[in-house]
HTML snippet that shows the backbone in 3Dmol.js (N, CA, C, O; Angstrom):
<script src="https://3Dmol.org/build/3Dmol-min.js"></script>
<div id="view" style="width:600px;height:400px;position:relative"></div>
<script>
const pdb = `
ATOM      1  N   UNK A   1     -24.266-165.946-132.327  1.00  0.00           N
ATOM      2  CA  UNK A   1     -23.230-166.963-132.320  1.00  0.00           C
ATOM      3  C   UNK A   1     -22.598-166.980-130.926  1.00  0.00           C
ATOM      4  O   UNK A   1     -22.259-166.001-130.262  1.00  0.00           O
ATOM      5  N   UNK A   2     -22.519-168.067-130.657  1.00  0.00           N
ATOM      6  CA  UNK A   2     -21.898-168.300-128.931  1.00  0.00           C
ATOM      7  C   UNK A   2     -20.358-167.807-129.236  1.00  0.00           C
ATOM      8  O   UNK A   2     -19.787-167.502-130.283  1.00  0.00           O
ATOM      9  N   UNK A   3     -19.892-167.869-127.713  1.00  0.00           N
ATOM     10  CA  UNK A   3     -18.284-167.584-127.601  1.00  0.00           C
ATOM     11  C   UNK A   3     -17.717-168.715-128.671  1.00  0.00           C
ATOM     12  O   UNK A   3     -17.165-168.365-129.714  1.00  0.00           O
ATOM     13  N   UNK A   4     -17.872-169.857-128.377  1.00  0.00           N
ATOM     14  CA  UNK A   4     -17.045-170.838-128.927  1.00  0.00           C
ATOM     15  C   UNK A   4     -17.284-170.453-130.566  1.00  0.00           C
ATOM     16  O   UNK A   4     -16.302-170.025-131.173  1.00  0.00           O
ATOM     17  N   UNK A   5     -18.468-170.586-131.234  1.00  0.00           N
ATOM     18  CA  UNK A   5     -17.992-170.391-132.512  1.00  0.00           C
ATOM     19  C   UNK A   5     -17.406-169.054-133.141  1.00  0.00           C
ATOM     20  O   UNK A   5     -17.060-168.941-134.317  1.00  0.00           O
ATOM     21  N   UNK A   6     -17.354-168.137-132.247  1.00  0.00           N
ATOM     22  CA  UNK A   6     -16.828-166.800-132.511  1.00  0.00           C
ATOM     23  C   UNK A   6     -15.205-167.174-132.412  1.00  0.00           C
ATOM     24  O   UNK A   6     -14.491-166.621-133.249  1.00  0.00           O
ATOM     25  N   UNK A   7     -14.458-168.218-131.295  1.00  0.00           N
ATOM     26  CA  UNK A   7     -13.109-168.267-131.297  1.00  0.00           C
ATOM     27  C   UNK A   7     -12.610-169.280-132.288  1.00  0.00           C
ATOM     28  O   UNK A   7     -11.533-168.871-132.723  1.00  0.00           O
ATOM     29  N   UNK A   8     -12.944-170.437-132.830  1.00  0.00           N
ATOM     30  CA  UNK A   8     -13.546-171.146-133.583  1.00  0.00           C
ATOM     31  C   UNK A   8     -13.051-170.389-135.010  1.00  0.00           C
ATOM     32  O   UNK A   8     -11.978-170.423-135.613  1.00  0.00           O
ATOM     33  N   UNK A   9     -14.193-169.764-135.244  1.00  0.00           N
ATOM     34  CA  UNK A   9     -13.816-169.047-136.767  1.00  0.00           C
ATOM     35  C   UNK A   9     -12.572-168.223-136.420  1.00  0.00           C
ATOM     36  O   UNK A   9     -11.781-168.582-137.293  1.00  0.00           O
ATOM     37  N   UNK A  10     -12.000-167.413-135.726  1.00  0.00           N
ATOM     38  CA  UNK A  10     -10.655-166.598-134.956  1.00  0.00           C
ATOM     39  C   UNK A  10      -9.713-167.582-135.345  1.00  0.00           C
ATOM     40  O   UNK A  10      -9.060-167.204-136.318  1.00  0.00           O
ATOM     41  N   UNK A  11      -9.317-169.049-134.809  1.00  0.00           N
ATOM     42  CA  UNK A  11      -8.199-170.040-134.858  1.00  0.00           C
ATOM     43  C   UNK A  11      -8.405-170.153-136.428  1.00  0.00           C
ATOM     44  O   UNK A  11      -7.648-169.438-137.086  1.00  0.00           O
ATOM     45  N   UNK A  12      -9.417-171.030-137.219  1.00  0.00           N
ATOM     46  CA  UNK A  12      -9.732-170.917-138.570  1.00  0.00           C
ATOM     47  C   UNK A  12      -8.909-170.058-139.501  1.00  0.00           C
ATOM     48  O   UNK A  12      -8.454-170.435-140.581  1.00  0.00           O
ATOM     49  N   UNK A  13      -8.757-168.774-138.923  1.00  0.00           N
ATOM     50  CA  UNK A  13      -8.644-167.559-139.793  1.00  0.00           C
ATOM     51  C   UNK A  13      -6.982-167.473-139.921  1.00  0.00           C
ATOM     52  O   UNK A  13      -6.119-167.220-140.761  1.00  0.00           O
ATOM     53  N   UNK A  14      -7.126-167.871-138.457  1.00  0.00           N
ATOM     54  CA  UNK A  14      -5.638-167.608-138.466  1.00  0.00           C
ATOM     55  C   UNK A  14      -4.546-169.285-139.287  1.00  0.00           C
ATOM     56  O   UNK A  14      -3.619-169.052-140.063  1.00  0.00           O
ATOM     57  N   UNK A  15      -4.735-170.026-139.095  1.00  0.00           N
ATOM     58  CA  UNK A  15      -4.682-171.323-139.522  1.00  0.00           C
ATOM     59  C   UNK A  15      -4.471-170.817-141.042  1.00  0.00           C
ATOM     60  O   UNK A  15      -3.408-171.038-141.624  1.00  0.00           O
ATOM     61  N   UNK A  16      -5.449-170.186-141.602  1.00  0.00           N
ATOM     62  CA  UNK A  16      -5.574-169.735-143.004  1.00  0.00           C
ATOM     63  C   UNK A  16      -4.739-169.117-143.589  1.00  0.00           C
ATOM     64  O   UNK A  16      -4.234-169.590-144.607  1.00  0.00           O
ATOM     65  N   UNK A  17      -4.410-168.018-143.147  1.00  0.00           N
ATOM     66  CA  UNK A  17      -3.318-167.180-143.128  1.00  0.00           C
ATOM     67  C   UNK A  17      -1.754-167.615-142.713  1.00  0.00           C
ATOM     68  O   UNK A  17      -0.794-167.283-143.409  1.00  0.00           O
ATOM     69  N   UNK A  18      -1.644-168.291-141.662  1.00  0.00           N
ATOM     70  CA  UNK A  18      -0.715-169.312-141.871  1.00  0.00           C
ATOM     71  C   UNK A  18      -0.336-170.203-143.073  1.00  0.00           C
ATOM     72  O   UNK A  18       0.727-170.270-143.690  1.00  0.00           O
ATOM     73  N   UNK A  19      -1.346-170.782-143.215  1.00  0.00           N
ATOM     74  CA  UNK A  19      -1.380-171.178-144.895  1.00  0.00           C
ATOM     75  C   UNK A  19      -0.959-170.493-145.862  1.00  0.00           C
ATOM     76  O   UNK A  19       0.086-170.762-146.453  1.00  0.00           O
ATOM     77  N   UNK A  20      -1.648-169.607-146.123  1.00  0.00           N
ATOM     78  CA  UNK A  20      -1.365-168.782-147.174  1.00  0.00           C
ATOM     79  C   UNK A  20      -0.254-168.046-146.849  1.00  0.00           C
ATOM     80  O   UNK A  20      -0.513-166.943-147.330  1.00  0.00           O
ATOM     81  N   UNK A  21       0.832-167.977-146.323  1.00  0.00           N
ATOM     82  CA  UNK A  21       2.431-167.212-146.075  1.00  0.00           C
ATOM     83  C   UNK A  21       3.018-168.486-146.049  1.00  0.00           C
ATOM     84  O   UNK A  21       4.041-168.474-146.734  1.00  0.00           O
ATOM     85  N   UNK A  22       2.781-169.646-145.515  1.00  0.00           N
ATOM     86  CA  UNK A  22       3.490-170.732-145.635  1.00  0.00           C
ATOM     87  C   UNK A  22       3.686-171.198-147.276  1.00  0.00           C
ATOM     88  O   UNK A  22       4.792-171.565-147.672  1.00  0.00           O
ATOM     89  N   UNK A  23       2.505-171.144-148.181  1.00  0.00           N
ATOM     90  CA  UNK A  23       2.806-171.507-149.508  1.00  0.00           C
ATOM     91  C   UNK A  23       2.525-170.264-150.567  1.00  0.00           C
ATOM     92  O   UNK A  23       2.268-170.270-151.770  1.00  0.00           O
ATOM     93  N   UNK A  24       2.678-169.242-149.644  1.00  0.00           N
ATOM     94  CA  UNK A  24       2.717-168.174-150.825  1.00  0.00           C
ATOM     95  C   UNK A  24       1.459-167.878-151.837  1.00  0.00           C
ATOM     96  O   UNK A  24       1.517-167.343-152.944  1.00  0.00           O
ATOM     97  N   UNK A  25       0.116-168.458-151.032  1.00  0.00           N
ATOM     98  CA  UNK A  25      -1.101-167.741-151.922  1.00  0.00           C
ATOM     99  C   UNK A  25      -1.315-166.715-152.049  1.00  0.00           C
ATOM    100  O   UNK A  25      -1.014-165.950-151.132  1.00  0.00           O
ATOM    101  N   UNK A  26      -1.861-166.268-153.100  1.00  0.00           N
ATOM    102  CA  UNK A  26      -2.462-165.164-153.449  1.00  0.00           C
ATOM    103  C   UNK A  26      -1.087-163.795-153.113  1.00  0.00           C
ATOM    104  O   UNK A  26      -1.245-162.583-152.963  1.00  0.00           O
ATOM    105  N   UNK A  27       0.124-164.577-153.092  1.00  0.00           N
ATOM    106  CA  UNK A  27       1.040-163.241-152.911  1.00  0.00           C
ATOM    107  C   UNK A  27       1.397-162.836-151.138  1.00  0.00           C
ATOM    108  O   UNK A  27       1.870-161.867-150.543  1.00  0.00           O
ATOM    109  N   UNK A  28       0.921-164.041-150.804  1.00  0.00           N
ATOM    110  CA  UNK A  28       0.888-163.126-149.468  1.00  0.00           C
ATOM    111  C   UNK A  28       2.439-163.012-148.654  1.00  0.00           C
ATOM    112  O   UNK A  28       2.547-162.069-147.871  1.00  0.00           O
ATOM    113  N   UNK A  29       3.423-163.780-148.788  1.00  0.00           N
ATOM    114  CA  UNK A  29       4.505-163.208-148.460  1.00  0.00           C
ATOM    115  C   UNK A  29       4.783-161.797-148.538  1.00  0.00           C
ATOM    116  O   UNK A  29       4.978-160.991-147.628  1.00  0.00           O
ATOM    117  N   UNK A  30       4.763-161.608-150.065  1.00  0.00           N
ATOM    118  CA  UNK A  30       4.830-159.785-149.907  1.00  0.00           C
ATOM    119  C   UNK A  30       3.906-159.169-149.280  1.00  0.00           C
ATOM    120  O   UNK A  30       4.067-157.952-149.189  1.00  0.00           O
ATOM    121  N   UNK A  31       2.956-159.622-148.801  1.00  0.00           N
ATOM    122  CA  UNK A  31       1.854-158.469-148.139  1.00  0.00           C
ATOM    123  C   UNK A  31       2.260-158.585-146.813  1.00  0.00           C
ATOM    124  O   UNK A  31       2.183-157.500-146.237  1.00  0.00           O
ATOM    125  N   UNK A  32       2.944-160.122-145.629  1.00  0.00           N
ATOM    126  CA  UNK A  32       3.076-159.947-144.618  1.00  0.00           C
ATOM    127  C   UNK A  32       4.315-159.058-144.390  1.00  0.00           C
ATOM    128  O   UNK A  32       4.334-158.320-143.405  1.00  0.00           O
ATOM    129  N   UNK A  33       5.341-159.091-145.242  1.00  0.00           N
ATOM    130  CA  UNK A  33       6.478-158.442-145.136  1.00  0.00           C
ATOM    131  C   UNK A  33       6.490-157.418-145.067  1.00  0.00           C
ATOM    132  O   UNK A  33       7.400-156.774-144.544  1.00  0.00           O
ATOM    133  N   UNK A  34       5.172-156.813-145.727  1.00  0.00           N
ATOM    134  CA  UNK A  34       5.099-155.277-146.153  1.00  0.00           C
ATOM    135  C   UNK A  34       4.678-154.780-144.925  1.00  0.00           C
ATOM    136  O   UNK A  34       5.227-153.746-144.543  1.00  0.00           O
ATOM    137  N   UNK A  35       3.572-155.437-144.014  1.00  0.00           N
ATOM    138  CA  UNK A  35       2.999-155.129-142.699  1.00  0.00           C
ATOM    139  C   UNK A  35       3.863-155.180-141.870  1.00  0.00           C
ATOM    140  O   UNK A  35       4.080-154.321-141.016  1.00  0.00           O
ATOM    141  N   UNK A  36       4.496-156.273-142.045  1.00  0.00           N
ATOM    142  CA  UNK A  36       5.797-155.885-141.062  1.00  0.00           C
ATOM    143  C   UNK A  36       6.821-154.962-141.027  1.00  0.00           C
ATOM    144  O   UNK A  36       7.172-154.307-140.045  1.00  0.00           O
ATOM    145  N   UNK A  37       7.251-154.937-142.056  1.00  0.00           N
ATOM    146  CA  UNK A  37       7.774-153.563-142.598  1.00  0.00           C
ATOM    147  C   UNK A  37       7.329-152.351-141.570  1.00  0.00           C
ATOM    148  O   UNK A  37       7.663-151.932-140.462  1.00  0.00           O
ATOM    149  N   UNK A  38       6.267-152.006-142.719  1.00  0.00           N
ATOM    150  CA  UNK A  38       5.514-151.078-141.741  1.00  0.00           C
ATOM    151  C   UNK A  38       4.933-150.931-139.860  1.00  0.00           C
ATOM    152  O   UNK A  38       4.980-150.041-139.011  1.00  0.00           O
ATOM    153  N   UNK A  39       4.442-152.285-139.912  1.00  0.00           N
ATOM    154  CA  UNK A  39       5.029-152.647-138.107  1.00  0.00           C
ATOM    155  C   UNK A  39       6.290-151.776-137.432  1.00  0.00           C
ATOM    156  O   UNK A  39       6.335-150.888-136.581  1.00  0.00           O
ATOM    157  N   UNK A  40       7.453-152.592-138.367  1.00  0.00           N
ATOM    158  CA  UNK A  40       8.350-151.520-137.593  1.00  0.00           C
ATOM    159  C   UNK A  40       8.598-150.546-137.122  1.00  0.00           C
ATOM    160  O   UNK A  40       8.946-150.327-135.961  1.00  0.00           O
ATOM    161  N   UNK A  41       8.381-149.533-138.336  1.00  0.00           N
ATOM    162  CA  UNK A  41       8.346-148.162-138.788  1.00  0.00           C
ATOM    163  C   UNK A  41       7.829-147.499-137.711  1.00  0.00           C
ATOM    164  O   UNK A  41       8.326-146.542-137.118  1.00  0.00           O
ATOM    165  N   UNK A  42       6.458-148.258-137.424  1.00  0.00           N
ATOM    166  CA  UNK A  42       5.731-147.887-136.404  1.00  0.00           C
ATOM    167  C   UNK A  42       6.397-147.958-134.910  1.00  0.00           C
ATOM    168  O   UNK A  42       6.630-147.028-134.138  1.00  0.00           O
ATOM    169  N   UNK A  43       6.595-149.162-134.773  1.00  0.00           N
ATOM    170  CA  UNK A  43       7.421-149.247-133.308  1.00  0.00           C
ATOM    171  C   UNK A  43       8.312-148.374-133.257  1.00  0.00           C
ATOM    172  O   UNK A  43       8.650-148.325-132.075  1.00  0.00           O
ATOM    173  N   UNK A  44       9.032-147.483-133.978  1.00  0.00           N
ATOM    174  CA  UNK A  44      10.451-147.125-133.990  1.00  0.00           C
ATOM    175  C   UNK A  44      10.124-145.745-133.848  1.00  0.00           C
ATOM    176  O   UNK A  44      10.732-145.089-133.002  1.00  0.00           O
ATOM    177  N   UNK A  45       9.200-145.183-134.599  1.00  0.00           N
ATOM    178  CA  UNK A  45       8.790-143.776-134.293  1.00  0.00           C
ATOM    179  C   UNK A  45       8.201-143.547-132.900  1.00  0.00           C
ATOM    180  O   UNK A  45       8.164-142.484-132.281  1.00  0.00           O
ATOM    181  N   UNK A  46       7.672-144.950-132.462  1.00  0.00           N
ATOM    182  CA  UNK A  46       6.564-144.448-131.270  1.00  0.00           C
ATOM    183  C   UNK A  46       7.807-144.437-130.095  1.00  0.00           C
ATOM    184  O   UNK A  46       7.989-143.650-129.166  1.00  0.00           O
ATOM    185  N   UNK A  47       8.558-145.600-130.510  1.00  0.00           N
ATOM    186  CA  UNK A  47      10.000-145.315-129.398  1.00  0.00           C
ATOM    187  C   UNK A  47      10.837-144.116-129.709  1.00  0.00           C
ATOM    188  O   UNK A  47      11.911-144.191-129.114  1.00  0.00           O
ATOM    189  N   UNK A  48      10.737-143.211-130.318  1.00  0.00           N
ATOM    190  CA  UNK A  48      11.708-142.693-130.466  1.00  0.00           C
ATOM    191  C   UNK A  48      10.766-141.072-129.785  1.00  0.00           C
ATOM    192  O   UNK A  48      11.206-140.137-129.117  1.00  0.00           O
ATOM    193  N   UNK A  49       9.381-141.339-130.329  1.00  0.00           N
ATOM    194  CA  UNK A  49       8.553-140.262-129.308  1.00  0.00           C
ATOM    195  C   UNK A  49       8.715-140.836-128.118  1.00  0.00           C
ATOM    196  O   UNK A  49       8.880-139.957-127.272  1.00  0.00           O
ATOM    197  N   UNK A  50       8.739-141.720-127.742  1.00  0.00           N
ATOM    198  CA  UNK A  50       8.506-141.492-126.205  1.00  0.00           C
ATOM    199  C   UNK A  50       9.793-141.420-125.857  1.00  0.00           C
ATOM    200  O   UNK A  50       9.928-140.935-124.734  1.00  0.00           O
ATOM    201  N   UNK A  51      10.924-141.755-126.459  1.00  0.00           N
ATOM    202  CA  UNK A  51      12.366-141.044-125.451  1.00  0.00           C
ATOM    203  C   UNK A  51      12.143-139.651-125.489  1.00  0.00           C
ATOM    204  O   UNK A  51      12.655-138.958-124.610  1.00  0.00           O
ATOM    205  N   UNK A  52      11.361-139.067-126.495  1.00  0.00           N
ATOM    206  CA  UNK A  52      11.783-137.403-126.636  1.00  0.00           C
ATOM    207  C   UNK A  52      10.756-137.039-125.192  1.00  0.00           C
ATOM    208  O   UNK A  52      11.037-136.249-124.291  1.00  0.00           O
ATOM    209  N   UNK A  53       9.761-137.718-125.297  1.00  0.00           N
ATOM    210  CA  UNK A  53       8.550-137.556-123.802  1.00  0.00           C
ATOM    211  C   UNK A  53       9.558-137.784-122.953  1.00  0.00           C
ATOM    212  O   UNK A  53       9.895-136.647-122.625  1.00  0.00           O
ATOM    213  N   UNK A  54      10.374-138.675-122.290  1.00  0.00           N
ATOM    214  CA  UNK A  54      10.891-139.005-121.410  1.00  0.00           C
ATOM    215  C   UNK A  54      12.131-137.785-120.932  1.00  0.00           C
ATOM    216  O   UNK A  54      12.421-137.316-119.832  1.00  0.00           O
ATOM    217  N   UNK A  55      12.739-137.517-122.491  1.00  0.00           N
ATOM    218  CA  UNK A  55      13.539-136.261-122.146  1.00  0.00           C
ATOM    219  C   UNK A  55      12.916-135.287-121.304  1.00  0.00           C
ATOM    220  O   UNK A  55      13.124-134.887-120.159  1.00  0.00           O
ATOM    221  N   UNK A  56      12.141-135.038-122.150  1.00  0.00           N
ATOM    222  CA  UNK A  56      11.061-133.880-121.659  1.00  0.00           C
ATOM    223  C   UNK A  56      10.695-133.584-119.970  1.00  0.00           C
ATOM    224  O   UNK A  56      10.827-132.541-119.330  1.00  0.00           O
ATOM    225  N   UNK A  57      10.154-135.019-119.510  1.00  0.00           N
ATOM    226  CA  UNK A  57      10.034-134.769-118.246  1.00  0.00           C
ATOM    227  C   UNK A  57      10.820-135.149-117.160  1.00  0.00           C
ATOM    228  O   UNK A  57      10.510-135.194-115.969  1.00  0.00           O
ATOM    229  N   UNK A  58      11.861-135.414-117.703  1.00  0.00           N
ATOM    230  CA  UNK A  58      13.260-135.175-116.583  1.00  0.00           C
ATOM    231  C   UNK A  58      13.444-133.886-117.326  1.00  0.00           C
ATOM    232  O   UNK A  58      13.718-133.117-116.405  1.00  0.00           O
ATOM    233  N   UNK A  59      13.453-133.484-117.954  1.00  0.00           N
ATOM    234  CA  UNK A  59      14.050-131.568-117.269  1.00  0.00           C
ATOM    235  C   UNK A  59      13.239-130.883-116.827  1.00  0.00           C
ATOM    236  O   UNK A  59      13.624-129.965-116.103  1.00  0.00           O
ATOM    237  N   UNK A  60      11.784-131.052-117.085  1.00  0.00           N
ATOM    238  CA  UNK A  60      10.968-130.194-115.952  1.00  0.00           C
ATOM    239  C   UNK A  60      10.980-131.535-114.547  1.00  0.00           C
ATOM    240  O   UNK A  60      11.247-131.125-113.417  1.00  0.00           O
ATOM    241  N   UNK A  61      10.823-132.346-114.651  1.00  0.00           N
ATOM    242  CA  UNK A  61      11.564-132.546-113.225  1.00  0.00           C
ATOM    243  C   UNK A  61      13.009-131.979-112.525  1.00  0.00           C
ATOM    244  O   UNK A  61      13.432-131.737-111.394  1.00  0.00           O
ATOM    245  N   UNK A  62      13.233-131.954-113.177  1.00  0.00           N
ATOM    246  CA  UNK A  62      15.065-131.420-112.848  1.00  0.00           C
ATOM    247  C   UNK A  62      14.548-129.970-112.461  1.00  0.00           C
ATOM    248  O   UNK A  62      14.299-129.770-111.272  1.00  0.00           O
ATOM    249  N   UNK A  63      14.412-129.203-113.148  1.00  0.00           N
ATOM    250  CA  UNK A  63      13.813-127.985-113.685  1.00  0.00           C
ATOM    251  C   UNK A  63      13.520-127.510-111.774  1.00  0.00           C
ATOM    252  O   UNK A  63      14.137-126.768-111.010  1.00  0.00           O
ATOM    253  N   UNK A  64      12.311-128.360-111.612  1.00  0.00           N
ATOM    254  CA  UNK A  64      11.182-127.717-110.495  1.00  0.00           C
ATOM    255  C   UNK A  64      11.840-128.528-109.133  1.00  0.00           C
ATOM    256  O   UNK A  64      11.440-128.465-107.970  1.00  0.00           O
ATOM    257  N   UNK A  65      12.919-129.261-109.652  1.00  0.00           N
ATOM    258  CA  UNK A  65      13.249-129.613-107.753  1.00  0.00           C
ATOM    259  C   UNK A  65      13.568-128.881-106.863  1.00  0.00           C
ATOM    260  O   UNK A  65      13.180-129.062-105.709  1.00  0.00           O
ATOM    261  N   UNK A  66      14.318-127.931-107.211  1.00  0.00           N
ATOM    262  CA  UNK A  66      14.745-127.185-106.226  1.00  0.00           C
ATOM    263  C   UNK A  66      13.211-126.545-105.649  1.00  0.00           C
ATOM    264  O   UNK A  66      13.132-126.640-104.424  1.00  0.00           O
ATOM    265  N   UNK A  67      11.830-125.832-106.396  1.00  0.00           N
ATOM    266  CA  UNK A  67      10.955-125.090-105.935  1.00  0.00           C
ATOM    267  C   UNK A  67      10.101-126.002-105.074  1.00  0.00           C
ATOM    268  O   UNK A  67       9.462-125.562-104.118  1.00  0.00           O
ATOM    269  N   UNK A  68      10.099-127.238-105.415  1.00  0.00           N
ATOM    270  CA  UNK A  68       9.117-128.561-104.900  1.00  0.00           C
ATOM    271  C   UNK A  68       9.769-128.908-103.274  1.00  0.00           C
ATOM    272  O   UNK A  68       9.092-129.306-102.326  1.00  0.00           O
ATOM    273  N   UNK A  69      11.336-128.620-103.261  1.00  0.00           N
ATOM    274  CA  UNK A  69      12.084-128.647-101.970  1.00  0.00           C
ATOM    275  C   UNK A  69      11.722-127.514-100.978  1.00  0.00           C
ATOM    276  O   UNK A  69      11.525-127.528 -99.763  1.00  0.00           O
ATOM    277  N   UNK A  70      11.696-126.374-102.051  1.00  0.00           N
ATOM    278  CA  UNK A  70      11.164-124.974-101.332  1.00  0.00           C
ATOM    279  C   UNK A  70       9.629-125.316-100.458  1.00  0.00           C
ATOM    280  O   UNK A  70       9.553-125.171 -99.238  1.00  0.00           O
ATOM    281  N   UNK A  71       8.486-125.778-101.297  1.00  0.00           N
ATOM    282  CA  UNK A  71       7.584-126.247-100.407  1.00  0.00           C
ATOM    283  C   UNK A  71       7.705-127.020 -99.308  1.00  0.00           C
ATOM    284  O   UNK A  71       7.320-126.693 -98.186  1.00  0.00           O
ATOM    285  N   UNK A  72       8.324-128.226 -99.653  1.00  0.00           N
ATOM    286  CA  UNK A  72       8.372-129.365 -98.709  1.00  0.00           C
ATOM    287  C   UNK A  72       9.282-128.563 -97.473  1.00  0.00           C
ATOM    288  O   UNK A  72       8.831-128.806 -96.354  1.00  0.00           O
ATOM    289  N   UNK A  73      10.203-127.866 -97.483  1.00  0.00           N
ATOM    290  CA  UNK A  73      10.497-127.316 -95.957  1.00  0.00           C
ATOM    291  C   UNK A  73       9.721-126.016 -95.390  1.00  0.00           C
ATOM    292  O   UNK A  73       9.821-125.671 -94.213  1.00  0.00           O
ATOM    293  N   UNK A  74       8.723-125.140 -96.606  1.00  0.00           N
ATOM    294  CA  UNK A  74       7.609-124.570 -95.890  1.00  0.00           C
ATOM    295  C   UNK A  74       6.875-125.046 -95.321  1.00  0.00           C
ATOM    296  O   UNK A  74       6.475-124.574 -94.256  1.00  0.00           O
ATOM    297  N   UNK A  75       6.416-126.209 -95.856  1.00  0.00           N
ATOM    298  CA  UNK A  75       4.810-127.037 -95.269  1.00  0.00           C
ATOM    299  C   UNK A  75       5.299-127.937 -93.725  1.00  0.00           C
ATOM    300  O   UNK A  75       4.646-128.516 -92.856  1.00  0.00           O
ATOM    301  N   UNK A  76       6.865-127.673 -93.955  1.00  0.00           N
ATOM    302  CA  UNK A  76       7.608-128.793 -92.300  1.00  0.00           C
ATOM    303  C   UNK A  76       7.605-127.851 -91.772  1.00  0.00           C
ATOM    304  O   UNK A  76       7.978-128.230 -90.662  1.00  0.00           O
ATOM    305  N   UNK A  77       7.451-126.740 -91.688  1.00  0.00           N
ATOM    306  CA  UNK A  77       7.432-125.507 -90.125  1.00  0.00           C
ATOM    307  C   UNK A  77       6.528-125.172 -89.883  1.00  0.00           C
ATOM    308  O   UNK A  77       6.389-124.402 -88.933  1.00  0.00           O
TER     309      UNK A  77
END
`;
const viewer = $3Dmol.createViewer("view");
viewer.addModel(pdb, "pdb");
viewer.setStyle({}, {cartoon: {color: "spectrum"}});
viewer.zoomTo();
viewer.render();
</script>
């Protein structure tokens, strides 16, 4: 199947699914809500790991400046 009918059936699908949350087939309001739902959940944990990452490496940055200064005026003499 060429590009075009591969994007083709892609718009289709989605069109469909639009449909079906727009008039509520087969239930699907509750199923997008639920993904979204869960979407969240997801975003919120992954932000909340990466502030703890971010903590993390500002104090070993903090941590090693002073020894990283120690080099940088060995390696200048």
């Amino acid at each position: 199947m060429n590009l075009f009918g591969k994007i083709s059936i892609l718009i289709w699908l989605i069109i469909f699914i639009a449909a079906a949350i727009m008039f509520d087939w087969f239930g699907s309001r509750e199923i997008a809500t639920k993904v979204l739902d869960s979407s969240q959940t997801a975003v919120e944990k992954l932000s909340e790991t990466g502030d703890h990452v971010q903590d993390a490496i500002d104090v070993v940055n903090e941590s090693t400046a002073p020894v990283r200064e120690d080099i940088k005026e060995k390696a200048a003499e």
